[in-house]
LUMKOLSE-385754 format. One record per residue (C-alpha): residue number from 1; residue in three letters; y, z, x. Coordinates in Angstrom, 3 decimals, decimal comma, always signed. Layout:
<rs>
{r NUM; "ALA"; {Y; Z; X}},
...
</rs>
This chain:
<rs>
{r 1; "UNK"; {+0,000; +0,000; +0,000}},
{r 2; "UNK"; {+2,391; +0,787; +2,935}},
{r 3; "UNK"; {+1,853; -2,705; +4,127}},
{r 4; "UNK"; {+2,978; -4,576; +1,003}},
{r 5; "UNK"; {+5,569; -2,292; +0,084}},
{r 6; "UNK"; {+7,310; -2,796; +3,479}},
{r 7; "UNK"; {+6,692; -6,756; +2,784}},
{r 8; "UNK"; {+8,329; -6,280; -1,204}},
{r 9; "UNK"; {+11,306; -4,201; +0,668}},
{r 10; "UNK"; {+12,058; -7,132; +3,181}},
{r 11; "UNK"; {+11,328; -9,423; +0,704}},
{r 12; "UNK"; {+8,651; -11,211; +2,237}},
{r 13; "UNK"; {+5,999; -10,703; -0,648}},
{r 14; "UNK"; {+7,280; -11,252; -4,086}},
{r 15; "UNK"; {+7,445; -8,138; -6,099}},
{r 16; "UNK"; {+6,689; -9,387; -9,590}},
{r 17; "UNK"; {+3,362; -11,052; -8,305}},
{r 18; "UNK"; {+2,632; -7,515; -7,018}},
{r 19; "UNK"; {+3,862; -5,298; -9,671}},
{r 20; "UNK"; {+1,583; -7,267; -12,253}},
{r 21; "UNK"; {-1,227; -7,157; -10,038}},
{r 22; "UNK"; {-0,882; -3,738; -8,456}},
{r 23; "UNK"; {+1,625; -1,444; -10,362}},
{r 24; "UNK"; {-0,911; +0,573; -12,618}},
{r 25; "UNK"; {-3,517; +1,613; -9,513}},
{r 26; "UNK"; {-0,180; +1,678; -7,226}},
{r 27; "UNK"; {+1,023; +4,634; -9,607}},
{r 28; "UNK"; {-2,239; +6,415; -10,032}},
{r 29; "UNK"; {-2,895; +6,242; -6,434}},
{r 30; "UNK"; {+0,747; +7,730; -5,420}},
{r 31; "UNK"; {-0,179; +10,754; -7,972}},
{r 32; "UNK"; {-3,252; +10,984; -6,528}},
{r 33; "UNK"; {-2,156; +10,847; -3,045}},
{r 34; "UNK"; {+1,149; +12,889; -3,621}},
{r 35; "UNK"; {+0,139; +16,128; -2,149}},
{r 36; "UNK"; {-1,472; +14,612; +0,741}},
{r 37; "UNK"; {+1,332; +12,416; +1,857}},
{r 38; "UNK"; {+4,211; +15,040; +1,325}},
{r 39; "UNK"; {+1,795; +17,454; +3,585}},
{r 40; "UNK"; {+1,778; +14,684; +6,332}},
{r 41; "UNK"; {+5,665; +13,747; +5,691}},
{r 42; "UNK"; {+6,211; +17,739; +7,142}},
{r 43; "UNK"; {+4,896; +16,467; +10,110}},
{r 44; "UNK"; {+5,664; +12,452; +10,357}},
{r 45; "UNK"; {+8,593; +12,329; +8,101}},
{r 46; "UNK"; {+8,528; +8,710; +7,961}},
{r 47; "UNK"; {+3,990; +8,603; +6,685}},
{r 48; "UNK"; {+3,788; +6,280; +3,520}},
{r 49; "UNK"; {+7,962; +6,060; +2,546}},
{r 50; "UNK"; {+7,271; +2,776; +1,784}},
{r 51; "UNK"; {+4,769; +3,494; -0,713}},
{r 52; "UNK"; {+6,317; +6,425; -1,901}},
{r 53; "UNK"; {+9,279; +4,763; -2,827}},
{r 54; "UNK"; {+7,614; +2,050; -4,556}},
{r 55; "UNK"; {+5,601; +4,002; -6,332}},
{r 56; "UNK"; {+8,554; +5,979; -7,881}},
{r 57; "UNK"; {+10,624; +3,016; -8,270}},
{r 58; "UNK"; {+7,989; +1,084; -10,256}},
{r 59; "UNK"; {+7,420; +4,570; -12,617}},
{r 60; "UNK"; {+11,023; +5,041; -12,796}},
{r 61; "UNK"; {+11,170; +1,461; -14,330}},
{r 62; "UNK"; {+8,277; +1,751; -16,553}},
{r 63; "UNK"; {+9,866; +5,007; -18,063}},
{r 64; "UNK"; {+12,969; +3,591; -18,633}},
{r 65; "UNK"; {+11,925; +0,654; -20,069}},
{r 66; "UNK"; {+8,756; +2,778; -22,956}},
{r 67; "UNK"; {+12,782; +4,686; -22,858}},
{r 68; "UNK"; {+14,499; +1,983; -24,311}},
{r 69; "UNK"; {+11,382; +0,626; -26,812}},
{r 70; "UNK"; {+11,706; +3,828; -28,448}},
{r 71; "UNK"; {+14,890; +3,470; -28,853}},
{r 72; "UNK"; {+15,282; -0,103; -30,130}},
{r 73; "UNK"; {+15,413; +0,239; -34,250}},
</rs>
Protein backbone atom coordinates (compact mmCIF):
# COMPACT_ATOMS: atom_id res chain seq x y z
CA UNK A 1 0.00 0.00 0.00
CA UNK A 2 2.93 2.39 0.79
CA UNK A 3 4.13 1.85 -2.70
CA UNK A 4 1.00 2.98 -4.58
CA UNK A 5 0.08 5.57 -2.29
CA UNK A 6 3.48 7.31 -2.80
CA UNK A 7 2.78 6.69 -6.76
CA UNK A 8 -1.20 8.33 -6.28
CA UNK A 9 0.67 11.31 -4.20
CA UNK A 10 3.18 12.06 -7.13
CA UNK A 11 0.70 11.33 -9.42
CA UNK A 12 2.24 8.65 -11.21
CA UNK A 13 -0.65 6.00 -10.70
CA UNK A 14 -4.09 7.28 -11.25
CA UNK A 15 -6.10 7.45 -8.14
CA UNK A 16 -9.59 6.69 -9.39
CA UNK A 17 -8.30 3.36 -11.05
CA UNK A 18 -7.02 2.63 -7.51
CA UNK A 19 -9.67 3.86 -5.30
CA UNK A 20 -12.25 1.58 -7.27
CA UNK A 21 -10.04 -1.23 -7.16
CA UNK A 22 -8.46 -0.88 -3.74
CA UNK A 23 -10.36 1.63 -1.44
CA UNK A 24 -12.62 -0.91 0.57
CA UNK A 25 -9.51 -3.52 1.61
CA UNK A 26 -7.23 -0.18 1.68
CA UNK A 27 -9.61 1.02 4.63
CA UNK A 28 -10.03 -2.24 6.42
CA UNK A 29 -6.43 -2.89 6.24
CA UNK A 30 -5.42 0.75 7.73
CA UNK A 31 -7.97 -0.18 10.75
CA UNK A 32 -6.53 -3.25 10.98
CA UNK A 33 -3.05 -2.16 10.85
CA UNK A 34 -3.62 1.15 12.89
CA UNK A 35 -2.15 0.14 16.13
CA UNK A 36 0.74 -1.47 14.61
CA UNK A 37 1.86 1.33 12.42
CA UNK A 38 1.33 4.21 15.04
CA UNK A 39 3.58 1.79 17.45
CA UNK A 40 6.33 1.78 14.68
CA UNK A 41 5.69 5.66 13.75
CA UNK A 42 7.14 6.21 17.74
CA UNK A 43 10.11 4.90 16.47
CA UNK A 44 10.36 5.66 12.45
CA UNK A 45 8.10 8.59 12.33
CA UNK A 46 7.96 8.53 8.71
CA UNK A 47 6.69 3.99 8.60
CA UNK A 48 3.52 3.79 6.28
CA UNK A 49 2.55 7.96 6.06
CA UNK A 50 1.78 7.27 2.78
CA UNK A 51 -0.71 4.77 3.49
CA UNK A 52 -1.90 6.32 6.42
CA UNK A 53 -2.83 9.28 4.76
CA UNK A 54 -4.56 7.61 2.05
CA UNK A 55 -6.33 5.60 4.00
CA UNK A 56 -7.88 8.55 5.98
CA UNK A 57 -8.27 10.62 3.02
CA UNK A 58 -10.26 7.99 1.08
CA UNK A 59 -12.62 7.42 4.57
CA UNK A 60 -12.80 11.02 5.04
CA UNK A 61 -14.33 11.17 1.46
CA UNK A 62 -16.55 8.28 1.75
CA UNK A 63 -18.06 9.87 5.01
CA UNK A 64 -18.63 12.97 3.59
CA UNK A 65 -20.07 11.93 0.65
CA UNK A 66 -22.96 8.76 2.78
CA UNK A 67 -22.86 12.78 4.69
CA UNK A 68 -24.31 14.50 1.98
CA UNK A 69 -26.81 11.38 0.63
CA UNK A 70 -28.45 11.71 3.83
CA UNK A 71 -28.85 14.89 3.47
CA UNK A 72 -30.13 15.28 -0.10
CA UNK A 73 -34.25 15.41 0.24
Amino acid sequence: YETFAIGIRVKAIDETMYKLWWKTQLIRDWHASRELILALQKSSPNAYIEFSALAQKWEQEDIAKRRDAQQKP
